[in-house]
C-alpha beads as a LAMMPS data file, in Angstrom:
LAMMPS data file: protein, C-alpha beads

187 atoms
186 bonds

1 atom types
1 bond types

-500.0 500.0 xlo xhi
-500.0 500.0 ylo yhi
-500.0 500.0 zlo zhi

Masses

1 110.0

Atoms # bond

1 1 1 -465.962 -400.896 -363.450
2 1 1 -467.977 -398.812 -360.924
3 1 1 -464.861 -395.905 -361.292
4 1 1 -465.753 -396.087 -364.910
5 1 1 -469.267 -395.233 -363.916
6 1 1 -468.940 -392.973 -362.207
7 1 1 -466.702 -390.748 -363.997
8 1 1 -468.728 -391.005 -366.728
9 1 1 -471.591 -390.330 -364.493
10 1 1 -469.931 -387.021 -363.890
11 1 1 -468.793 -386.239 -367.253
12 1 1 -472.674 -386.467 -368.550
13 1 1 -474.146 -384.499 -365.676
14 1 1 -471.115 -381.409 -366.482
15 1 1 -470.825 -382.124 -370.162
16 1 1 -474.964 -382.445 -371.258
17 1 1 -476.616 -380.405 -368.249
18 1 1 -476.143 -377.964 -365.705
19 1 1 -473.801 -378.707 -362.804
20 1 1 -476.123 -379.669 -359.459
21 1 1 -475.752 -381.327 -356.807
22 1 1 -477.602 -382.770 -353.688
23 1 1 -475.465 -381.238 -350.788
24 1 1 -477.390 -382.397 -347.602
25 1 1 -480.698 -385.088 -346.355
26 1 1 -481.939 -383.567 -343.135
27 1 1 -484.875 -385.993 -341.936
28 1 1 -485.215 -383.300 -338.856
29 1 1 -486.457 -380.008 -341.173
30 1 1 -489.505 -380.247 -342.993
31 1 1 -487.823 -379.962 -346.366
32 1 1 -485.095 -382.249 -345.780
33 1 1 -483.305 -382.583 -349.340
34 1 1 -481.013 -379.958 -350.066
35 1 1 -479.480 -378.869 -353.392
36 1 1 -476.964 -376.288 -354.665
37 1 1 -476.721 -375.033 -357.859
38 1 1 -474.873 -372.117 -359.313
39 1 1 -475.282 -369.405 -362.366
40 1 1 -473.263 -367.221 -363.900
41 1 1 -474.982 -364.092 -364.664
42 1 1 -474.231 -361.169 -366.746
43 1 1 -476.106 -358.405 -365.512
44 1 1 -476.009 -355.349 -367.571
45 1 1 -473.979 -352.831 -369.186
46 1 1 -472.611 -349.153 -368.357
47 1 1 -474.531 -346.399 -370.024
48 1 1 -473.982 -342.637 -369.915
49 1 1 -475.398 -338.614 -370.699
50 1 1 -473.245 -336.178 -371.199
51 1 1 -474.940 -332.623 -371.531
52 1 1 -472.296 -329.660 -372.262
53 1 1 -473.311 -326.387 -370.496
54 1 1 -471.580 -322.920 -369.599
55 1 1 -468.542 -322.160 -368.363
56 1 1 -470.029 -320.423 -365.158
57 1 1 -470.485 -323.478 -363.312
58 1 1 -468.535 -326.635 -362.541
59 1 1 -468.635 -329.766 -364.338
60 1 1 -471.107 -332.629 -362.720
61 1 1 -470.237 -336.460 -362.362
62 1 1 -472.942 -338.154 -361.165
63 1 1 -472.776 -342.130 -360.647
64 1 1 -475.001 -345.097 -359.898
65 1 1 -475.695 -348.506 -360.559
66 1 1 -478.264 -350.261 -362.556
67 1 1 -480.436 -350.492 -359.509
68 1 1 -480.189 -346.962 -359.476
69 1 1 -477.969 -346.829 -356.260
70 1 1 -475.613 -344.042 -355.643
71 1 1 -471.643 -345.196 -356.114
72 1 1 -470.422 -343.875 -352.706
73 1 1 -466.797 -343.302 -352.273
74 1 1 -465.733 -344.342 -355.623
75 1 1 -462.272 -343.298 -357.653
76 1 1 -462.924 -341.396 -360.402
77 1 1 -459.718 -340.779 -362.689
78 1 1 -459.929 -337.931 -365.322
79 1 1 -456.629 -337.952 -367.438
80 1 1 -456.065 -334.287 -369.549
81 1 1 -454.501 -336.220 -372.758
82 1 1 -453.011 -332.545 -374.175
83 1 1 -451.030 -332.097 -370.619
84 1 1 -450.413 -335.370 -369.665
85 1 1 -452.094 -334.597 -365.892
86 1 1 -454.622 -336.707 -363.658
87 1 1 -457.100 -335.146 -361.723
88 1 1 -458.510 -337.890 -359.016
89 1 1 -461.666 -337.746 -357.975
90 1 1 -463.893 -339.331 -355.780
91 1 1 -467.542 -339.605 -355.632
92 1 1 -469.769 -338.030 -352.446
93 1 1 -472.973 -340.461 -350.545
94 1 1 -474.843 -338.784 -353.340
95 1 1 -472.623 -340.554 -356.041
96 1 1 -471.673 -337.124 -357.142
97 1 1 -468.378 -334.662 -357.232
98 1 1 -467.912 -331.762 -359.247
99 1 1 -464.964 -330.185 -360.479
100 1 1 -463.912 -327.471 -362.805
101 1 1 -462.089 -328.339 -366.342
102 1 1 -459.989 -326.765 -369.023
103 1 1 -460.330 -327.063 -372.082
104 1 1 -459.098 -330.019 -373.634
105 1 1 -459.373 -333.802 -374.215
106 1 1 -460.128 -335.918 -371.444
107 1 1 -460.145 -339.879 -370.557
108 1 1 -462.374 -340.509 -367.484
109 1 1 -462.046 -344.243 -365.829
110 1 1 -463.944 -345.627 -363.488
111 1 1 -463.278 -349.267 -361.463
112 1 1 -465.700 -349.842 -358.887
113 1 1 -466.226 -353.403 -357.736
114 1 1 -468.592 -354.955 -358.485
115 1 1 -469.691 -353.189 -361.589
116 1 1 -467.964 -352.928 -365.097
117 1 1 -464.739 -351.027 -365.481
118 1 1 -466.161 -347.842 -367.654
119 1 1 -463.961 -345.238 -369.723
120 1 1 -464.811 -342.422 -371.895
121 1 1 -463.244 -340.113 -374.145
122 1 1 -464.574 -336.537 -374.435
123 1 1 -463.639 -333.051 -374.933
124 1 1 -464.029 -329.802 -373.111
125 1 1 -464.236 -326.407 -375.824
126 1 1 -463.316 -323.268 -374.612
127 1 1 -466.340 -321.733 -372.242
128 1 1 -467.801 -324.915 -371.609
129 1 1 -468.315 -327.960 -368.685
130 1 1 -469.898 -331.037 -368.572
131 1 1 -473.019 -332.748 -366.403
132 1 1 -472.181 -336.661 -366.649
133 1 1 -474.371 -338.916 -365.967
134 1 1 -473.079 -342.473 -365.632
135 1 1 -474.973 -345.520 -364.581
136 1 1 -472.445 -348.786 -363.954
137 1 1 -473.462 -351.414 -365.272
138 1 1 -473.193 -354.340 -362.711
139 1 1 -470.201 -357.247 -363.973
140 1 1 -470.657 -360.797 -364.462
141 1 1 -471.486 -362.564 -361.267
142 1 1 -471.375 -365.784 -360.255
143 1 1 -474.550 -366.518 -357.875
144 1 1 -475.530 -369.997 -355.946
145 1 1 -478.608 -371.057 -355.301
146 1 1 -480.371 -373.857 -353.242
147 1 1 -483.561 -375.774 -353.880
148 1 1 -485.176 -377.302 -350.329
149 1 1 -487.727 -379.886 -351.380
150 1 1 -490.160 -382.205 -349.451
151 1 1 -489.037 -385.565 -351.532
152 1 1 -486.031 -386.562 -353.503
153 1 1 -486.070 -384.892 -357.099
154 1 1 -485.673 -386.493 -360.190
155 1 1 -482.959 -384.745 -362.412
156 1 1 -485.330 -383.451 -365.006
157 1 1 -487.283 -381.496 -362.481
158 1 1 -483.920 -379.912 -360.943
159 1 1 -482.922 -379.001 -364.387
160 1 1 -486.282 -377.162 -365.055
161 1 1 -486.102 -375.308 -361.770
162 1 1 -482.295 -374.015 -362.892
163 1 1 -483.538 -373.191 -366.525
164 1 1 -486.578 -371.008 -364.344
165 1 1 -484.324 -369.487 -362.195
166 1 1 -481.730 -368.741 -365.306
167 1 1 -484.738 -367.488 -367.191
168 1 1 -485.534 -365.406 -364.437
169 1 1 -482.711 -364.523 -362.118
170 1 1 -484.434 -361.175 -360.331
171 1 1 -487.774 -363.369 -359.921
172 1 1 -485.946 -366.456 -359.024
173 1 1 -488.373 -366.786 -356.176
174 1 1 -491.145 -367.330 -358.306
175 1 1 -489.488 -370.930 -359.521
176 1 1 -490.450 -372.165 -356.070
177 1 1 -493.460 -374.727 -355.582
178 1 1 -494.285 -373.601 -351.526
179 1 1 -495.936 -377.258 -351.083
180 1 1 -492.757 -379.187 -353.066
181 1 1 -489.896 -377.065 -352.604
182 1 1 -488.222 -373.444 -351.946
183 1 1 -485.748 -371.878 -353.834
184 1 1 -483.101 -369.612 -352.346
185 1 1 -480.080 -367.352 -353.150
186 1 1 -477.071 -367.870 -351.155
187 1 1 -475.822 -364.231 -350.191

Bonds

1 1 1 2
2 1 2 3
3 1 3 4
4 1 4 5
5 1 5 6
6 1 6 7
7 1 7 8
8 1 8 9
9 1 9 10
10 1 10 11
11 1 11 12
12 1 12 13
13 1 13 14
14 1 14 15
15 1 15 16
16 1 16 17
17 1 17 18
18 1 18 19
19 1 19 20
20 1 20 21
21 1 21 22
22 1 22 23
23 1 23 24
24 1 24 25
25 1 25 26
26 1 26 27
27 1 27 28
28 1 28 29
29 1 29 30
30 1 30 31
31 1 31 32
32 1 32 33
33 1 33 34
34 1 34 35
35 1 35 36
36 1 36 37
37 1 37 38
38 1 38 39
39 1 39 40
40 1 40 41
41 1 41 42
42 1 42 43
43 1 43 44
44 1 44 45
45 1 45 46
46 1 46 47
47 1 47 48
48 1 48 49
49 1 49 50
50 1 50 51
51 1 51 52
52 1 52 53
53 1 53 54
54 1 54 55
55 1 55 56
56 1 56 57
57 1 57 58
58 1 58 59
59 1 59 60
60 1 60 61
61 1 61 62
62 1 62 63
63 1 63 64
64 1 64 65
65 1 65 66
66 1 66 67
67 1 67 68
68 1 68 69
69 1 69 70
70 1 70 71
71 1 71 72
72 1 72 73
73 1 73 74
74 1 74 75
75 1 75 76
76 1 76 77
77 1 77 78
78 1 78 79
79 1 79 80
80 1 80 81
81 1 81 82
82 1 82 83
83 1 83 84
84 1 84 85
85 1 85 86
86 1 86 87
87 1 87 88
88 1 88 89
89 1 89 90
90 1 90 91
91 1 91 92
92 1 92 93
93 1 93 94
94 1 94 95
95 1 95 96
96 1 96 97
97 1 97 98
98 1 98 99
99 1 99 100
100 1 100 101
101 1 101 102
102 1 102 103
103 1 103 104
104 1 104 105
105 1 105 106
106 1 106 107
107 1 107 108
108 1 108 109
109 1 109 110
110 1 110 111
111 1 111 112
112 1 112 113
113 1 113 114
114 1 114 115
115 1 115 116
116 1 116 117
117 1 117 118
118 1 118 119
119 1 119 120
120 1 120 121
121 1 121 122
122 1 122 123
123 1 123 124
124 1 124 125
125 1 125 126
126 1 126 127
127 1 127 128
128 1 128 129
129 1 129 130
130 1 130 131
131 1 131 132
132 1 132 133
133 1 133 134
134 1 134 135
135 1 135 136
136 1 136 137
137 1 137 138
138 1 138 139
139 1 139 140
140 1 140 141
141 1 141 142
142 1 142 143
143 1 143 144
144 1 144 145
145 1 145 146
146 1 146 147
147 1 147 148
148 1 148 149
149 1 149 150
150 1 150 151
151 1 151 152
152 1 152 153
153 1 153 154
154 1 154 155
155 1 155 156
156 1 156 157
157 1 157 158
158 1 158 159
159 1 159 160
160 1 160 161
161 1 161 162
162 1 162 163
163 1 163 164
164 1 164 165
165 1 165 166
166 1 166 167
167 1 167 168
168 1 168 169
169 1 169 170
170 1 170 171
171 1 171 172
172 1 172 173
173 1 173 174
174 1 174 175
175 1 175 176
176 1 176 177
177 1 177 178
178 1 178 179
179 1 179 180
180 1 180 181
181 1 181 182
182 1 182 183
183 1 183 184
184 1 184 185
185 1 185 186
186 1 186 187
């Protein structure tokens, strides 16, 4: 009978709620009870510019993240569709590399962990190059988290401090309650 309830126990908390669980009591710290939670979050998606310019110059690839941090060192792939040829490419502590193209039509792609895979189609006319712009979008990520608190809490109040911090996953700091509990990102 007690298998029974706790399976179903476990079922309810994963089925109706969001997964939780109280990982450590230490009587010795000041907040002794210790939970871990986790949240899958999907940050953002890839944008781009692309301004055509003259032929005098090189074309520009310039990329970043969405927190507006150079990609350093990152593979860029440009594949001439018309010839069949890959130029490789990879990105200077700027997040920038330059190179000159013919005319043509091109498939850039981009995999830089942890961000979004990006491609993009676009031509080159005759006299022309490109700047590119390119901000990567950051991919799904799967973050834990861990709520210190003075007392044991009750299950609704855990579940209103993951909704916070799932409502506001750059500010999860703010969920905390400095004279109940602290909430923290595992890194």
């Amino acid at each position: 009978m007690k298998l029974i309830l706790v399976f179903f126990s476990l079922l309810n908390s994963s089925a109706f709620g969001q997964q939780w669980s109280l990982n450590e009591i230490d009587t010795t710290q000041e907040l002794p009870y210790e939970y871990w939670f986790q949240l899958q979050h999907s940050e953002d998606s890839s944008t781009y510019k692309l301004v055509q310019k003259a032929d005098d110059e090189k074309s520009n690839i310039t990329l970043t993240n969405s927190r507006a941090q150079p990609e350093i060192s990152t593979l860029i792939n440009l594949q001439n569709l018309a010839k069949d040829s890959v130029i490789t490419l990879f990105t200077d502590f700027n997040g920038s590399t330059n190179v000159y193209l013919e005319q043509g039509e091109y498939l850039l792609s981009i995999q830089s962990f942890p961000c979004d895979p990006f491609s993009l189609n676009f031509s080159i006319e005759k006299n022309q190059q490109i700047d590119l712009n390119i901000v990567l979008g950051l991919g799904p990520g799967l973050e834990v988290y861990q709520i210190n608190s003075r007392l044991k809490l009750p299950e609704n109040e855990i579940l209103e401090i993951i909704n916070c911090v799932e409502q506001n996953p750059k500010e999860f700091h703010n969920c905390s309650s400095p004279q109940h509990f602290m909430v923290m990102m595992h890194i």
